[in-house]
C-alpha positions as CSV (number, residue, x, y, z in Angstrom):
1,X,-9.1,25.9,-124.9
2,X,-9.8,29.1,-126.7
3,X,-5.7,31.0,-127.4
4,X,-7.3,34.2,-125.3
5,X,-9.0,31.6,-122.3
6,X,-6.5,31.5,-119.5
7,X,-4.7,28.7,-119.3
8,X,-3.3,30.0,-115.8
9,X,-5.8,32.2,-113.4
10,X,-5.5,32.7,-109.9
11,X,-8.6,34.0,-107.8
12,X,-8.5,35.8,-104.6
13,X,-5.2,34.0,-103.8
14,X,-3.7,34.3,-100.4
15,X,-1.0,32.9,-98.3
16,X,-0.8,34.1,-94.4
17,X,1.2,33.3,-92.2
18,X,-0.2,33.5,-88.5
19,X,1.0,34.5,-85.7
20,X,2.9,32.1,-83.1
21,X,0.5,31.4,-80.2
22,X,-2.0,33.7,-81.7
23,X,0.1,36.3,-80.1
24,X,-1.9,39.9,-80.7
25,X,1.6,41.8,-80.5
26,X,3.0,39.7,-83.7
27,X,0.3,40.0,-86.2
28,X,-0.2,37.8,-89.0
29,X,2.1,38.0,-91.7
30,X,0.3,38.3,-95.0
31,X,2.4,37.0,-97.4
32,X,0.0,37.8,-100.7
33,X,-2.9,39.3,-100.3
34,X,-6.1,38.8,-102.8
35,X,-4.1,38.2,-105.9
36,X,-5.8,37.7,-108.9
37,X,-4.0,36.9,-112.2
38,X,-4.9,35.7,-116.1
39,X,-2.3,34.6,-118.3
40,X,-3.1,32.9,-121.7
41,X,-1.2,30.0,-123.5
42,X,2.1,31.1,-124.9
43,X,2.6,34.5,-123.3
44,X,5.6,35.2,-121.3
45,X,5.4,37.1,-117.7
46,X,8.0,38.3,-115.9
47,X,7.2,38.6,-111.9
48,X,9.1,41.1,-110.3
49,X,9.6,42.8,-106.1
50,X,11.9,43.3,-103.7
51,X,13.5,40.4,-101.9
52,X,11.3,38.5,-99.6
53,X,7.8,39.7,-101.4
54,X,6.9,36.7,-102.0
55,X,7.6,35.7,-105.8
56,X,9.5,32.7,-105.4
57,X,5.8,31.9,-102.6
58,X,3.3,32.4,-105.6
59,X,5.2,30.7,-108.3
60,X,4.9,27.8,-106.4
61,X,1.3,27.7,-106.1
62,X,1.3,28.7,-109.8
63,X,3.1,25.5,-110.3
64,X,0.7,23.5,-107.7
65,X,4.1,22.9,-105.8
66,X,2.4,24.8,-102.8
67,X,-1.0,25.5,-101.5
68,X,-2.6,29.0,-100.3
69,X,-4.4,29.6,-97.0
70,X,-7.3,30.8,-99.5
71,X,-7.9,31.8,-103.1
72,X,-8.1,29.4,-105.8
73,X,-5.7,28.6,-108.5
74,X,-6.8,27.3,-112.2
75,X,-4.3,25.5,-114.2
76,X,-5.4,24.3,-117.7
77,X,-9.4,24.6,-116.9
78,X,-8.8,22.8,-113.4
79,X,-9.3,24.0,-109.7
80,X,-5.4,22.6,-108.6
81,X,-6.4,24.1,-105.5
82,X,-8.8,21.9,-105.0
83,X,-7.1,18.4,-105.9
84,X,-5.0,16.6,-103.4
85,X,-1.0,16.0,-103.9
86,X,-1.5,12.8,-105.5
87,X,-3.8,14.6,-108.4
88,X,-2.1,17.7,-108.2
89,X,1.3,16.1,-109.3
90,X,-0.3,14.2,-112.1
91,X,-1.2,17.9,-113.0
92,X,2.2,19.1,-113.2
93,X,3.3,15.9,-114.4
94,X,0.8,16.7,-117.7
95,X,0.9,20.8,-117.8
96,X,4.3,21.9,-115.9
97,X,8.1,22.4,-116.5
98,X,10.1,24.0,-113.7
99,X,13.6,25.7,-113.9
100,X,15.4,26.2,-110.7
101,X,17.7,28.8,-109.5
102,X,19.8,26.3,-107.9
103,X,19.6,23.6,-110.9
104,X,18.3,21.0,-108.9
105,X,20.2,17.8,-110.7
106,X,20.4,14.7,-108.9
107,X,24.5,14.5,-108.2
108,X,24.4,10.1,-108.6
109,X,22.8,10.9,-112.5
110,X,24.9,12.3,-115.2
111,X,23.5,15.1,-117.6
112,X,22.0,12.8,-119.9
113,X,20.4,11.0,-117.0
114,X,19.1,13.8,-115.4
115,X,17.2,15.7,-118.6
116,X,15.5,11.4,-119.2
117,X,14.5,11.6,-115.5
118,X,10.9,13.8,-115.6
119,X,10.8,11.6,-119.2
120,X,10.7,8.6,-117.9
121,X,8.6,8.9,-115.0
122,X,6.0,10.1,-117.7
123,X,6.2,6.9,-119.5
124,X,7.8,8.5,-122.3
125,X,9.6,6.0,-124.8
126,X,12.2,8.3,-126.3
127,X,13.2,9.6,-123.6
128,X,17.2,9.1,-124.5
129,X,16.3,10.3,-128.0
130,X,14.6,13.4,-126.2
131,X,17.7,14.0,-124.1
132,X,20.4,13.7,-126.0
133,X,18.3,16.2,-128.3
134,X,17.9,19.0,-125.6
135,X,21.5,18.8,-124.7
136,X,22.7,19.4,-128.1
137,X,20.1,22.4,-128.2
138,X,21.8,23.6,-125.1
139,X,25.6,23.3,-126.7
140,X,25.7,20.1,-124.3
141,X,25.7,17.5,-126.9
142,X,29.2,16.2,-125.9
143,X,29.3,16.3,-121.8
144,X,26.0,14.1,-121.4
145,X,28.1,11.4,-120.1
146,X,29.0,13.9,-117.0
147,X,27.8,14.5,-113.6
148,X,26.9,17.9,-111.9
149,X,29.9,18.3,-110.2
150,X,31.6,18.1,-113.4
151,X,30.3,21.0,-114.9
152,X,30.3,24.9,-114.5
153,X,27.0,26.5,-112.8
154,X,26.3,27.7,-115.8
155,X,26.7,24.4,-117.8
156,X,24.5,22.9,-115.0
157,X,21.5,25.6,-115.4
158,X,21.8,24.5,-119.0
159,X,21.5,20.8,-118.5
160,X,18.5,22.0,-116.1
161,X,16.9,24.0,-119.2
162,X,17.5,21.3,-121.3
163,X,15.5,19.0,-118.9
164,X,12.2,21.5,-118.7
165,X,12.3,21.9,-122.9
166,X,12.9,18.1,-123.4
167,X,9.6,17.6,-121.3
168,X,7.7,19.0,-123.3
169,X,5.1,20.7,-121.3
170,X,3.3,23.5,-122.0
171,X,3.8,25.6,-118.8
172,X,7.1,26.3,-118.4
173,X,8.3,28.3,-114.6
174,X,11.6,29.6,-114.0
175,X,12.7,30.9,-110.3
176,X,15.8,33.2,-110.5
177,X,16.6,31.3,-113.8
178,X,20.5,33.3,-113.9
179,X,20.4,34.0,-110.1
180,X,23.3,31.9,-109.6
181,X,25.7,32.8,-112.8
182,X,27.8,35.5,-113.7
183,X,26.8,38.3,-115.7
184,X,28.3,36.9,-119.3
185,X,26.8,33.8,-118.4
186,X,23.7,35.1,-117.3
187,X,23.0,36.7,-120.8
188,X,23.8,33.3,-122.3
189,X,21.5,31.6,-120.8
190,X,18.6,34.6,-121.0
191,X,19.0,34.0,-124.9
192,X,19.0,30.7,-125.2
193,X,15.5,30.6,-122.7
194,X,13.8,32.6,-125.0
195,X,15.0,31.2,-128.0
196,X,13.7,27.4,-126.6
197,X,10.6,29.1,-125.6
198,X,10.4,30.8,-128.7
199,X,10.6,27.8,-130.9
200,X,8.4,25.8,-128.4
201,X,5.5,28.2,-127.6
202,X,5.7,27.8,-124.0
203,X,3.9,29.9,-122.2
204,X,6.2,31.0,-119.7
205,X,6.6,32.9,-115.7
206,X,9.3,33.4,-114.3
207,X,10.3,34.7,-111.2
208,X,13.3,37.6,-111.6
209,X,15.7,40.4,-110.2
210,X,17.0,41.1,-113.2
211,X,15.5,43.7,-115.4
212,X,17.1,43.0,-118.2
213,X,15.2,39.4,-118.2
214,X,12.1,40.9,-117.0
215,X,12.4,43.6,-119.9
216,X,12.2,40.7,-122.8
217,X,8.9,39.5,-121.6
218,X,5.6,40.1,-122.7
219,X,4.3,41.2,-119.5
220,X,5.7,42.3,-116.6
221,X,4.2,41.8,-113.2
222,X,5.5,43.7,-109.6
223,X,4.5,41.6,-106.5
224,X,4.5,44.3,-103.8
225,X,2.9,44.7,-100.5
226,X,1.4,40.9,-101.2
227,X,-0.6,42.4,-105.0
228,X,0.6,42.3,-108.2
229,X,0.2,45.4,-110.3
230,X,0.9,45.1,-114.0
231,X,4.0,47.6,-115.0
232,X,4.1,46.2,-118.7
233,X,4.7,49.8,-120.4
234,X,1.7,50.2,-123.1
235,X,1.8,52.0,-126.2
236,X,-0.7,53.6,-128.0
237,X,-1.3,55.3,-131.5
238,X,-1.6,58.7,-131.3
């Protein structure tokens, strides 16, 4: 795949929700409405709106976590939309990393567990060697031995960062990545995303309130009224 091919695209994507009983009075709720969107390996988009637009809706179809009533989406040169669960998961299993605003760590596995987890069900032999790695990217090279309710939130969202990097895939999406933290450790863990996907070349979407984390990606993206308009401020020579 060519560096300026898409290695994401979306075509005409939609998601409606219709209305209970087909009552006429409560019309269809039209969630995202014709979006179309190219985004090429190792750029970084921010997607932006007001609360209940829809972003957290269309990352997961970006991810193939969710399916549209219509529209296609195009993950590295396949139709996702068109595979089944089965073949969509061995899709993301390939192609996707996912960061979630509410970790998402399994409470019975301790850190190191946790980050060997997506490793291991990929077959992966090193996947100890992998973890262990991560966590010491993360400034977690000492707590691997704990569980999630061991740690700070924002300890946990590190563990949970470490897990997408150690995975190794080249689609990285992050919902509300600091959502959950307080401002200090918000800003922590904003540097050391982009410094991982820096030194990885991820190509990486995230979902975001926070223009300060929108504002150190390539691209900015504002989901409103159900379409994405590109605000990414361009500059020209004079």
């Amino acid at each position: 795949m060519s560096n300026n091919a898409p290695f994401l695209a979306t075509d005409g994507l939609c998601q409606v929700i219709n209305s209970p009983n087909g009552n006429a009075d409560q019309p269809d709720l039209r969630i995202l409405d014709q979006v179309d969107l190219n985004i090429v390996p190792g750029e970084s988009v921010a997607i932006i709106g007001a609360s209940g637009s829809g972003k957290t809706t269309l990352l997961g179809m970006l991810a193939g976590l969710d399916t549209p009533s219509h529209g296609k989406v195009y993950l590295a040169g396949t139709e996702i939309t068109a595979l089944n669960e089965e073949k969509r998961a061995n899709i993301r299993k390939q192609h996707v990393a996912f960061i979630f605003q509410n970790f998402q760590l399994l409470p019975s596995l301790n850190a190191r567990e946790n980050v060997m987890l997506p490793l291991e069900v990929k077959g992966e032999t090193d996947a100890k060697q992998r973890a262990d790695e991560y966590l010491q990217k993360v400034g977690l090279g000492q707590r691997g031995h704990h569980y999630p309710n061991q740690l700070s939130g924002g300890e946990q969202q590190r563990v949970a960062i470490a897990r997408a990097f150690a995975a190794q895939a080249p689609i990285l999406f992050a919902d509300e990545p600091t959502g959950n933290l307080d401002s200090d450790t918000g800003n922590y863990i904003t540097d050391l995303l982009f410094e991982l996907n820096q030194a990885a070349n991820t190509t990486l979407i995230l979902v975001t309130h926070d223009p300060k984390l929108a504002a150190r990606c390539e691209r900015t993206l504002n989901l409103q009224g159900g379409r994405l308009q590109d605000t990414t401020e361009v500059t020209t020579n004079a």
